[in-house]
Backbone bond lengths (Angstrom), bond angles and torsions (degrees), N, CA, C in turn:
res aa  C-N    CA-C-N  psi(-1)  N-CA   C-N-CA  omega(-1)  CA-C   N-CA-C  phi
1 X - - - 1.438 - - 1.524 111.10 -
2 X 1.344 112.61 -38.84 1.777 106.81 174.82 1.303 114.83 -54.66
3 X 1.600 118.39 -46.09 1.723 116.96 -175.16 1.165 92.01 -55.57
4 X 1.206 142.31 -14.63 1.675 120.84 -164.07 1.208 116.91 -114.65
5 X 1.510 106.29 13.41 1.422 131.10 -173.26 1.604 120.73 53.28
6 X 1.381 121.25 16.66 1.374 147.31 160.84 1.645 108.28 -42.17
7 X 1.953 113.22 109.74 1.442 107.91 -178.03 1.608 110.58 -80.76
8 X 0.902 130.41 171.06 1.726 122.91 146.13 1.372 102.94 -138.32
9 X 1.516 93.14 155.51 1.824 115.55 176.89 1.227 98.22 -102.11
10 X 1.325 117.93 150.36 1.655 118.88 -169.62 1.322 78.94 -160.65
11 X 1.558 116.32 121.83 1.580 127.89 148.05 1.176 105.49 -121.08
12 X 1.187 106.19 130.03 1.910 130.12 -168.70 1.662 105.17 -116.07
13 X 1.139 124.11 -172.30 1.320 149.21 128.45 1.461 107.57 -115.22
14 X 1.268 134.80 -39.45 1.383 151.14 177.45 1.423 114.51 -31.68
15 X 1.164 140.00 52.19 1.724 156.28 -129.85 2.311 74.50 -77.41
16 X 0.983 122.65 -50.96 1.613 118.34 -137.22 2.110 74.94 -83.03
17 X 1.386 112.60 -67.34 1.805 114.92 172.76 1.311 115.23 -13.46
18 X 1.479 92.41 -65.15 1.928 98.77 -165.50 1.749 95.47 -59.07
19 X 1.486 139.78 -63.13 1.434 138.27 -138.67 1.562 91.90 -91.10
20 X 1.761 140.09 -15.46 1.579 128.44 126.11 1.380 140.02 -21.53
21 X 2.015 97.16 -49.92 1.829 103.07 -172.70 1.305 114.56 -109.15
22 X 1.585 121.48 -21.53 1.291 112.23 -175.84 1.661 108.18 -99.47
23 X 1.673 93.68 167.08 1.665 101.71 167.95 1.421 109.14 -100.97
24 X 1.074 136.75 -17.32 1.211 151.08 175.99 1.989 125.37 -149.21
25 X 1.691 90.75 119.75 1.244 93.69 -170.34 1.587 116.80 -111.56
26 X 1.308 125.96 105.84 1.869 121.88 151.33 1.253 135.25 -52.27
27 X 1.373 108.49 118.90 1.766 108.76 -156.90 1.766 83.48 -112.58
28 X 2.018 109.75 133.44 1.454 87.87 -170.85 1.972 74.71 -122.12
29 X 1.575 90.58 160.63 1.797 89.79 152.37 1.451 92.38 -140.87
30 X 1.601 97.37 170.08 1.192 124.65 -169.61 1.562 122.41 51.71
31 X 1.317 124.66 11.76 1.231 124.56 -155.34 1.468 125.98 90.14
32 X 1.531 123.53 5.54 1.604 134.73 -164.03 1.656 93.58 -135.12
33 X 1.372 107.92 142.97 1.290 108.36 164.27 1.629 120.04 -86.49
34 X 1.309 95.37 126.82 1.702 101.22 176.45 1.442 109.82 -80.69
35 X 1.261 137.81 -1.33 1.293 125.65 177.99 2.187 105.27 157.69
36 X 1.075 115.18 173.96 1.343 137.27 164.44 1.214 125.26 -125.44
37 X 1.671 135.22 120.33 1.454 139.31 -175.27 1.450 102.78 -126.51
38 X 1.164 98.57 151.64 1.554 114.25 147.32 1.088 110.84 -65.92
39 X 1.658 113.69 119.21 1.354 132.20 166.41 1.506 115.21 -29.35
40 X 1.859 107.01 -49.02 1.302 105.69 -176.24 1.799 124.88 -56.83
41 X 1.272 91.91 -33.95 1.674 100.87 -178.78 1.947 115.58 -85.71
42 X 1.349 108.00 26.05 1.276 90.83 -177.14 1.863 93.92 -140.86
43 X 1.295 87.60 162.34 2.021 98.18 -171.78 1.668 93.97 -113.67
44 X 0.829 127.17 -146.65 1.570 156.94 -171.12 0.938 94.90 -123.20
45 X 1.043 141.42 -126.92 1.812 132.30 -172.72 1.558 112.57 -0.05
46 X 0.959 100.97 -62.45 1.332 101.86 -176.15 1.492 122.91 -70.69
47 X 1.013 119.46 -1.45 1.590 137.42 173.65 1.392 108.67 -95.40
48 X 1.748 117.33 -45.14 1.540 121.76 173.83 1.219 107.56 -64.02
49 X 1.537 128.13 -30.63 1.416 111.43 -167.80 1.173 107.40 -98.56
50 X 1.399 142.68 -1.62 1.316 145.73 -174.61 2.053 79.85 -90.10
51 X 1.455 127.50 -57.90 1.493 129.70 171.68 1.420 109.49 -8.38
52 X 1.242 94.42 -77.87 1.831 142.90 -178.19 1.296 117.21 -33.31
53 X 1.519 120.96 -70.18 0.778 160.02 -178.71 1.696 111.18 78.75
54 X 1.499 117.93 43.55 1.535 145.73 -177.60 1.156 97.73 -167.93
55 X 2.018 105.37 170.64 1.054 137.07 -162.41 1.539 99.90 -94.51
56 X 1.469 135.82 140.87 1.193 135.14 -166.38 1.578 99.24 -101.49
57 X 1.023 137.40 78.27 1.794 108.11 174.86 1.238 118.93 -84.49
58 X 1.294 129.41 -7.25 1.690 111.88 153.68 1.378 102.76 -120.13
59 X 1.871 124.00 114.66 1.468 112.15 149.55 0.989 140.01 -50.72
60 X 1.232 113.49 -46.52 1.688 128.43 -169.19 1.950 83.72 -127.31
61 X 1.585 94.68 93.43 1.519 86.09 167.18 1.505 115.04 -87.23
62 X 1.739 127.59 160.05 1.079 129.07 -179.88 1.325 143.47 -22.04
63 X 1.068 149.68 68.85 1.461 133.55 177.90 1.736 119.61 2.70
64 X 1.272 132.32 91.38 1.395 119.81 173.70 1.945 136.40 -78.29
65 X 1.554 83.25 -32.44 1.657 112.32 172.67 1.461 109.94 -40.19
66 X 1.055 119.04 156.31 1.746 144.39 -177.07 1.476 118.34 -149.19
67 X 1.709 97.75 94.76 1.447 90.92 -171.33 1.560 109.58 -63.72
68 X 1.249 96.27 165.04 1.822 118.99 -155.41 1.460 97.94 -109.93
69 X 1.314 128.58 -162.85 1.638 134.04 -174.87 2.024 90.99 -105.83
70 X 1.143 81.81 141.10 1.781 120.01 -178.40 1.926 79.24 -54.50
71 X 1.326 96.97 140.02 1.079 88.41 160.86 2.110 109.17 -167.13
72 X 2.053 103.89 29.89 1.181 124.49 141.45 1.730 102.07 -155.08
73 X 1.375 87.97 136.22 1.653 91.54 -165.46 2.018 104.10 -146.19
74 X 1.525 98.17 163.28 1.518 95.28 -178.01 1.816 84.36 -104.69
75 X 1.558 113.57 145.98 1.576 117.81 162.76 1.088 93.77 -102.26
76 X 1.145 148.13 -71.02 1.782 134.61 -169.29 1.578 124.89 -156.10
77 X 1.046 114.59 173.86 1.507 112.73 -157.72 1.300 103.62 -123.46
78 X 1.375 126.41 143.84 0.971 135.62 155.09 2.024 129.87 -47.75
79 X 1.218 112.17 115.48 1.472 94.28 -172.74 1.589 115.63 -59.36
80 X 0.837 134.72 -44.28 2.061 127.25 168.62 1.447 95.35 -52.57
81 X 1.181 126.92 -45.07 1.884 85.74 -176.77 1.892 95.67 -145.61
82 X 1.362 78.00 139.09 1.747 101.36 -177.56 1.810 94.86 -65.72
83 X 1.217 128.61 -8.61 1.393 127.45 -176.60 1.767 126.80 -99.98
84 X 1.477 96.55 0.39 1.460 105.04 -151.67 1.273 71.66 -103.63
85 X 1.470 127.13 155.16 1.636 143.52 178.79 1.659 81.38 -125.79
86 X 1.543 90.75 132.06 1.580 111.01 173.90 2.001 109.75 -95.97
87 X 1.892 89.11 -29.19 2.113 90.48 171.78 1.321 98.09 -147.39
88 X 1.368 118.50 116.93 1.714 109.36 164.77 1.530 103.90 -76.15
89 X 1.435 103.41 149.29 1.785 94.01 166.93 1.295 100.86 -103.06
């Protein structure tokens, strides 16, 4: 499609996808474009924080949660159907 000078629009969340398929990427926030790069010159980080408009130092911050006691659960199933509950608790 490029030899034929064919554009495409590509809206992702997929930060690692998009900097794979395009040659040039528009990073917008708020609904406005903050700028246009060459795909080649840009990372993921560096795409979220242009997003952002800050520095991310934890992406995937820690898990804090502690699962707690079950308190709706399946005890067992009937063999004819994986759907039939034999005990709700």
């Amino acid at each position: 499609m490029r030899g034929k000078g064919t554009a495409v629009i590509y809206i992702s969340h997929k930060m690692e996808e998009i900097l794979v398929i395009s040659d040039e990427v528009t990073i917008m926030r708020g609904g406005k474009s903050v700028g246009m790069w060459p795909a080649c010159e840009l990372t993921t980080d560096l795409m979220i924080r242009r997003m952002v408009s800050r520095n991310l130092t934890r992406r995937f911050p820690p898990r804090e949660n502690v699962p707690g006691d079950t308190f709706c659960g399946w005890r067992a199933c009937q063999p004819e159907s994986a759907f039939f509950p034999e005990r709700f608790l």
